[in-house]
C-alpha positions in Angstrom: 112.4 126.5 108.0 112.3 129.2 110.5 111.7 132.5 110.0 113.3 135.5 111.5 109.5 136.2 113.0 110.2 133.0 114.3 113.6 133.3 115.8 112.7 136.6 117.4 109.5 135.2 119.1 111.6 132.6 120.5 114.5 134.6 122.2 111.7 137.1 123.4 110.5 134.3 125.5 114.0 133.4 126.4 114.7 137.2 127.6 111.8 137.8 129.2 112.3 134.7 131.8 112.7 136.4 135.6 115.7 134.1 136.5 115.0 135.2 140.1 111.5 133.3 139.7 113.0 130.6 137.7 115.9 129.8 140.5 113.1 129.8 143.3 111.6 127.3 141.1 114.5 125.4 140.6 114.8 125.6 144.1 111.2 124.3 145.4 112.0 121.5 143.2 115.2 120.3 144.5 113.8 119.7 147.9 114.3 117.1 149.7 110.9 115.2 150.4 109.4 111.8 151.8 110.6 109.9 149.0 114.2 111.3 149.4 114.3 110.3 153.2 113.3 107.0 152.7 115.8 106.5 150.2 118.0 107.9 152.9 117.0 105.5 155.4 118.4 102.8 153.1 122.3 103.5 153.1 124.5 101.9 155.0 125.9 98.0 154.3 124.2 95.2 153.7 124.1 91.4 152.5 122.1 89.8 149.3 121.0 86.2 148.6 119.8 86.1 144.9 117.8 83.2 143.1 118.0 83.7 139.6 116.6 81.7 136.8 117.7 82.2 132.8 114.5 80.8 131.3 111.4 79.6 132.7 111.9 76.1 132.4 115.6 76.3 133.6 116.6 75.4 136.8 117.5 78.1 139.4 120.7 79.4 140.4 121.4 80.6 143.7 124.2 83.2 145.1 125.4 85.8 147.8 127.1 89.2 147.9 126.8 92.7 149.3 125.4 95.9 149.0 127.3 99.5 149.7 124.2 102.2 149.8 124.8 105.6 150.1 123.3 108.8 149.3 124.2 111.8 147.2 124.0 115.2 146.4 122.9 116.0 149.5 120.5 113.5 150.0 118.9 113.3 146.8 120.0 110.2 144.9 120.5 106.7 146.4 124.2 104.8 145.0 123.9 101.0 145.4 126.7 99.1 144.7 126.2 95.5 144.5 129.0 92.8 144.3 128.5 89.0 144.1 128.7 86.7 141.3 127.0 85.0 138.6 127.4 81.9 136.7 130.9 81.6 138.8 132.1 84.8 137.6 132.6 88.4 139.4 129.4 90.3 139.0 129.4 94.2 140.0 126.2 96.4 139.3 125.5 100.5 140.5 122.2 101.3 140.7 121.8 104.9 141.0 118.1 106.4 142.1 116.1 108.9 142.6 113.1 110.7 143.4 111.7 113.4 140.8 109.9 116.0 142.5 108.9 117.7 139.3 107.7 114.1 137.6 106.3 112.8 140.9 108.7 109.4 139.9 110.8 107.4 140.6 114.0 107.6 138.1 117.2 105.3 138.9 120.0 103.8 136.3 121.7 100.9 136.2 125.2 99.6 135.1 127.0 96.3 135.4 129.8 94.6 134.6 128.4 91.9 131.9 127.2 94.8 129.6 128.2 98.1 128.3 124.6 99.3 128.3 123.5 102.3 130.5 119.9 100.7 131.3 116.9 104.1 132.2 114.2 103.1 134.9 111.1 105.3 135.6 108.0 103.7 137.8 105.9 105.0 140.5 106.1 103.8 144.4 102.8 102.4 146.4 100.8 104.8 148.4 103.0 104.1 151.7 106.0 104.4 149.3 107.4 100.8 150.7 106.9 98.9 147.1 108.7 100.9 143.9 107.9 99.6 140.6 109.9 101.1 137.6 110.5 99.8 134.0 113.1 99.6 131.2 112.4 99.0 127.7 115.7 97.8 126.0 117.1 95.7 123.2 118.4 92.5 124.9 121.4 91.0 123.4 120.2 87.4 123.7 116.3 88.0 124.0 115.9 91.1 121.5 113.5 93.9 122.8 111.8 93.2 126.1 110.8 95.3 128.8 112.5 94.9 132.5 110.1 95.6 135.4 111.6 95.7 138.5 110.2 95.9 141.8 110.9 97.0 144.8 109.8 96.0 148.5 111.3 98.0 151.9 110.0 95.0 154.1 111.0 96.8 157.3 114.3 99.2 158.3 117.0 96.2 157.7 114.9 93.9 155.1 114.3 94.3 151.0 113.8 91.9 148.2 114.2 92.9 144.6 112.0 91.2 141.9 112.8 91.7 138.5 110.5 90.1 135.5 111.0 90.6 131.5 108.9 90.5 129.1 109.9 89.5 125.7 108.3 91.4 122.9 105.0 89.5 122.2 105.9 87.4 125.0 104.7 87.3 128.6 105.9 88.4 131.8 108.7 85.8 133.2 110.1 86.3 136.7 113.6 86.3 136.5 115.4 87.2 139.8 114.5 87.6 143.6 117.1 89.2 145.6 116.8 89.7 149.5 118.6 92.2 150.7 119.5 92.1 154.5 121.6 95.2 156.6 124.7 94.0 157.9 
């Protein structure tokens, strides 16, 4: 239980923050950097072919759709809207991304419609920032935990492919999707 001792320490520390000095703070951290204006570089429309596969000894199942990118926030979070289908129904997905100046990662979410799960991503880009690896532990409906790693590649200006893998707790890694992603 706290004690009074306690509870004064902490709102001295609360009082004595300069909020001048913590806004300028606040303020380095929302710049926009080189990770933000790559992500920027990757709005606009675009086309996807994705080969999927829902176990590894299953065959693989092939579709188009599109991709509406756009930034936000004045350039500091990447919204990519993805339409297509799966299995012959409507599949919709936002993936929503970006680059924490203060964590030095990369932090996105996703949403689709064949779940009512918010999924959390948090990875780390390659020294020329072109390949962004991030990862999701979640409890799979079918699967039971597993963690998603997804990957990332900027090929060039108008090229990406999207890998994702799971890994089944006590399992090993299985690649389950390769998108290529291709401005329109």
């Amino acid at each position: 239980m706290a004690t009074s001792t306690d509870i004064e320490s902490s709102q001295n520390i609360h009082h004595n923050i300069d909020m001048h000095a913590a806004m300028e703070i606040y303020r380095e951290k929302a710049k926009l950097t080189a990770p933000h204006k790559m992500l920027a570089s990757l709005a606009g429309s675009w086309t996807t072919k994705t080969t999927a596969w829902m176990g590894p000894d299953q065959p693989a199942m092939e579709s188009t759709g599109t991709c509406e990118q756009k930034m936000l926030l004045g350039g500091r979070y990447l919204q990519q809207e993805y339409t297509g289908e799966m299995m012959g129904d409507t599949f919709t997905g936002i993936n929503l991304i970006g680059y924490d100046n203060h964590t030095k990662k990369y932090v996105s979410t996703w949403i689709d419609s064949m779940s009512t799960g918010i999924y959390y991503f948090e990875g780390t880009a390659s020294e020329d920032g072109k390949i962004i690896t991030q990862e999701s532990s979640l409890d799979d409906p079918v699967r039971g935990p597993i963690v998603w790693r997804s990957v990332t590649t900027i090929v060039d200006e108008n090229n990406m492919k999207y890998e994702m893998y799971i890994t089944p707790k006590g399992g090993t890694e299985e690649k389950v999707m390769v998108m290529t992603v291709t401005r329109k």
